[in-house]
N, C-alpha and C positions, 0 to 999 in steps of 0.2 A: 587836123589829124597830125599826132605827132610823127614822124620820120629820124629814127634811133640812127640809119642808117642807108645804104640803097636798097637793104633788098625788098625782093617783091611780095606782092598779098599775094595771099593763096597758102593751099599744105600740097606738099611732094608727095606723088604716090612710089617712087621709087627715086633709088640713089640715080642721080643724074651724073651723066659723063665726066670727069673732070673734078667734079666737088670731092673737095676733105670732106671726110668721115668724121665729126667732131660728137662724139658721148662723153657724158658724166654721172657720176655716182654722187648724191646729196644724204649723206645721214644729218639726223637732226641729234645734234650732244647733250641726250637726256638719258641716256646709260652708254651700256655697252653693245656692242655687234652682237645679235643672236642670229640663229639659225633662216631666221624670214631672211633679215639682213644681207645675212650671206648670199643668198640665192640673189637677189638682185643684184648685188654688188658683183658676181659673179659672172649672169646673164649679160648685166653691159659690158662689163670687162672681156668676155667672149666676142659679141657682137661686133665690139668695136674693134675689136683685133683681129677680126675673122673678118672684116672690111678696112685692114691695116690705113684704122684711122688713131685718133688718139682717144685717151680715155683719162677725163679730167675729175677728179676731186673738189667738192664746195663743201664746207660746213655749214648749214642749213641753222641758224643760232639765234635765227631774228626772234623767235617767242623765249624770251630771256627769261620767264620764269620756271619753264621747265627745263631751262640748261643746270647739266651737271658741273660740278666746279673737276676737270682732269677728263672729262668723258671724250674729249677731238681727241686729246691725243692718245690716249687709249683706242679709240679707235681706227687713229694713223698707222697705231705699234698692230695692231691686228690684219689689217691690209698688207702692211709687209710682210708677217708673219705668216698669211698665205698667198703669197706672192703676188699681189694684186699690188703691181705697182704703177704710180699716176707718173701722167705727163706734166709738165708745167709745174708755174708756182699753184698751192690752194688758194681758192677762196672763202673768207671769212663774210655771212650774212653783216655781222653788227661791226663792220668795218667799212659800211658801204651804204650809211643811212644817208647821207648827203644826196649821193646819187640819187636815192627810191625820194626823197624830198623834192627834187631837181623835176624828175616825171611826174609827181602829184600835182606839182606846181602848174607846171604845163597842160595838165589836163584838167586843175584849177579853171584856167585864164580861158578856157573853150568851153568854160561851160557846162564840161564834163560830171564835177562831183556834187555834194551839195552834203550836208550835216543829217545826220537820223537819232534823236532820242532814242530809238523803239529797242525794250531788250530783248535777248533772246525768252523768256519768260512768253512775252506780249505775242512774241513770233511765232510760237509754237502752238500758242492756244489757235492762233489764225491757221493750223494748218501746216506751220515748217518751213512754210514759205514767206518773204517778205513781199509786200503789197504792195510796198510804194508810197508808203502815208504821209511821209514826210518832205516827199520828191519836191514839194512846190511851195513850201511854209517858208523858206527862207530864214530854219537855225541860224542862230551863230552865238558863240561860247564856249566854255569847256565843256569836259565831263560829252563829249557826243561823238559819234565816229562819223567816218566818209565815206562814204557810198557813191559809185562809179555807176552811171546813168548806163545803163546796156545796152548800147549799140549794136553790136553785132551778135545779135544771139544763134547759137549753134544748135540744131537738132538733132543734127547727126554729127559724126566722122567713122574714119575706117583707120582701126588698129593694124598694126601688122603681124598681130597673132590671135588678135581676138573678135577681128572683121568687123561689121557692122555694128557700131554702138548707137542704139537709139538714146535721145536726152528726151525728158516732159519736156513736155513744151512752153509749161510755166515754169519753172526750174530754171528752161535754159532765158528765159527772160529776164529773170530778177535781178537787180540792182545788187550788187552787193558789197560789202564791205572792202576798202584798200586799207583803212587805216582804224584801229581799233580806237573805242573812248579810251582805252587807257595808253595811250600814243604811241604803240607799236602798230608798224608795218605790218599789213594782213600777206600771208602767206600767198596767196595767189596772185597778187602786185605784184614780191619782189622775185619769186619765180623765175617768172615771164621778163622780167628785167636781167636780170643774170644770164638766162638763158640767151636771149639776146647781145647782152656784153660777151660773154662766152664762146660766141660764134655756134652754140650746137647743133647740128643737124637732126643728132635720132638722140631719143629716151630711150633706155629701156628701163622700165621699172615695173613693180608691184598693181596688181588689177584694183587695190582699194583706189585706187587715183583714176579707175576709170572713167568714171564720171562725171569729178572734177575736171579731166584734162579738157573738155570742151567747154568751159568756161576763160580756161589757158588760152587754147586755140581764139575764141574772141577777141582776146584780149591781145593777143599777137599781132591781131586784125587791126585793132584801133590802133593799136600804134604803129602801123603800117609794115609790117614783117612778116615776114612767113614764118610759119610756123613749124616749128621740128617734125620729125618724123613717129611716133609713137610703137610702143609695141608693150604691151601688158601683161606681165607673165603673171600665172597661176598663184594664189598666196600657199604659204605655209599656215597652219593651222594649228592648233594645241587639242582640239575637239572639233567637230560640224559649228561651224559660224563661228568659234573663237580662232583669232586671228594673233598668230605669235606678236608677239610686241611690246618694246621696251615700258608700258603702260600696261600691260598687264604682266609685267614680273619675268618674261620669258629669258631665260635663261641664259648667260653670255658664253659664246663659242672659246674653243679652248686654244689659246695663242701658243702652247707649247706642245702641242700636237696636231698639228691643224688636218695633216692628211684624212681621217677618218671624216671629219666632217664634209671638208670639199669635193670628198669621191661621194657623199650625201647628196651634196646639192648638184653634181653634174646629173646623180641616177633621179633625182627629182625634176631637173631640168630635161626627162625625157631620153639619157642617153646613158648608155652600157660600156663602162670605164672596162676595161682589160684586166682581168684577175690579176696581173701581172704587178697594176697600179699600185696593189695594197703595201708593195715595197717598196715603192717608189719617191723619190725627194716630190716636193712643193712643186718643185721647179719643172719638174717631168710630168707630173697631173697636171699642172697649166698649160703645158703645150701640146699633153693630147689633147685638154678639150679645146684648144684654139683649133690644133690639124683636122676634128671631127667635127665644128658646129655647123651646123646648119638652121638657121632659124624657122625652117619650116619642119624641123625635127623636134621643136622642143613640145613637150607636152601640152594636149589638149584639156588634161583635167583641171577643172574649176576647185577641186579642192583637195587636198593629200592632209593625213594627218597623221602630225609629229610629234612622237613622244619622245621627250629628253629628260635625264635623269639631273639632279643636283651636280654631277661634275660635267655637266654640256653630254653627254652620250644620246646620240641622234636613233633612232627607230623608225623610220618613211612607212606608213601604213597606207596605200590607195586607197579610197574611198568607192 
């Protein structure tokens, strides 16, 4: 079992005495910030300041063919421009392949991984789920990915706004992918690595990642760490089940006028900004919502839907 570090297995049900508050915001640079984006980037930016911890910045860049050639820093200029500003230096994913090689390697040498032909194609017909076909053939060559032997499988955890997440129970079993046939770092590897290098304690992010993050939680396991804190907020939505997103075209928030939109996402985050706010600098909306959050204040709804016009003009419809 690798050991990144001293800390201990298990997840935290609460900030413990003493410990740094350490959150991060991860866009992935295939466009620009929309309106989903914001809400998260928001939510942690609150969270972690309303637990006067810090709040770190990563570029998420490891699937290099969906990166946009300007999209980070576009995205950097938008975070200042409503006042979400980070701690530290960023971190760049495809700056740090050494590292994600360093830990493949190691869980190489224990036996951990092993080669898979099978595509997604083959995978789906079975069901969605990966079987295991490959687990004991002893691949080796190009052209195949790596698959991480599941040890620690997770059925459950407990969010801290979306409580009890049940996982299948085959789901949370499955073997799956660290490293793609086509030699990129699979995203739920290099995660869990960062996160670790990072020091983070709490997430907060988007509910699409709910289900995934107990395969994270796992994987925090095997490599002997605890696991962050989680907390899953509500998505934005463009219709019922369409989910805003730089893949489906949604629209980029406006850098030169940000107030309308961030008094948006605090009344979508659950809370009732001050009429007062509509006048107010950047500066002065980010520090009422740090004076009022409360996390057990943010919204219980599963799904709000956002209409936005061609120039980013937000419309929050409850569902």
């Amino acid at each position: 079992m690798t050991r990144l570090d001293g800390g201990n297995i298990g997840q935290p049900e609460g900030v413990p005495s003493g410990e740094q508050y350490i959150g991060r915001f991860a866009p992935s640079p295939s466009g620009p910030l929309h309106f989903g984006s914001l809400v998260a980037a928001l939510g942690s930016y609150l969270d972690a300041h309303a637990h006067q911890g810090q709040w770190l910045v990563r570029i998420e860049d490891i699937d290099t063919p969906r990166v946009r050639e300007g999209a980070d820093s576009d995205i950097l200029r938008t975070l200042e421009a409503y006042g979400l500003h980070w701690h530290g230096d960023i971190m760049w994913q495809s700056q740090r392949l050494e590292r994600y090689q360093e830990v493949t390697s190691e869980l190489s040498k224990q036996g951990l991984i092993y080669h898979c032909q099978c595509t997604r194609k083959q995978i789906k017909a079975l069901g969605g789920v990966y079987n295991g076909h490959c687990r004991d053939l002893g691949l080796q060559g190009q052209d195949l990915a790596l698959r991480l032997r599941q040890q620690h499988p997770v059925f459950s955890y407990q969010d801290r706004l979306q409580g009890h997440v049940d996982i299948d129970p085959i789901e949370a079993q499955e073997d799956y992918i660290i490293k793609r046939r086509d030699g990129l770092f699979a995203y739920q590897l290099v995660v869990v690595i960062d996160d670790i290098d990072q020091g983070i304690t709490d997430i907060v992010r988007g509910a699409d990642l709910l289900i995934p993050t107990a395969r994270q939680i796992g994987l925090f396991e095997q490599l002997a760490h605890r696991a962050p804190r989680y907390l899953h907020l509500p998505l934005a939505v463009a219709s019922p089940g369409f989910k805003l997103s730089k893949q489906n075209y949604a629209p980029a928030i406006d850098q030169t006028n940000p107030q309308p939109a961030l008094l948006d996402a605090l009344r979508f985050l659950g809370f009732q900004p001050d009429k007062e706010l509509s006048q107010a600098t950047v500066e002065e909306v980010i520090t009422w919502g740090i004076q009022h959050y409360r996390s057990e204040a943010l919204t219980q709804a599963l799904e709000v839907q956002v209409s936005q016009d061609s120039n980013g003009q937000t419309e929050l419809l409850t569902l």
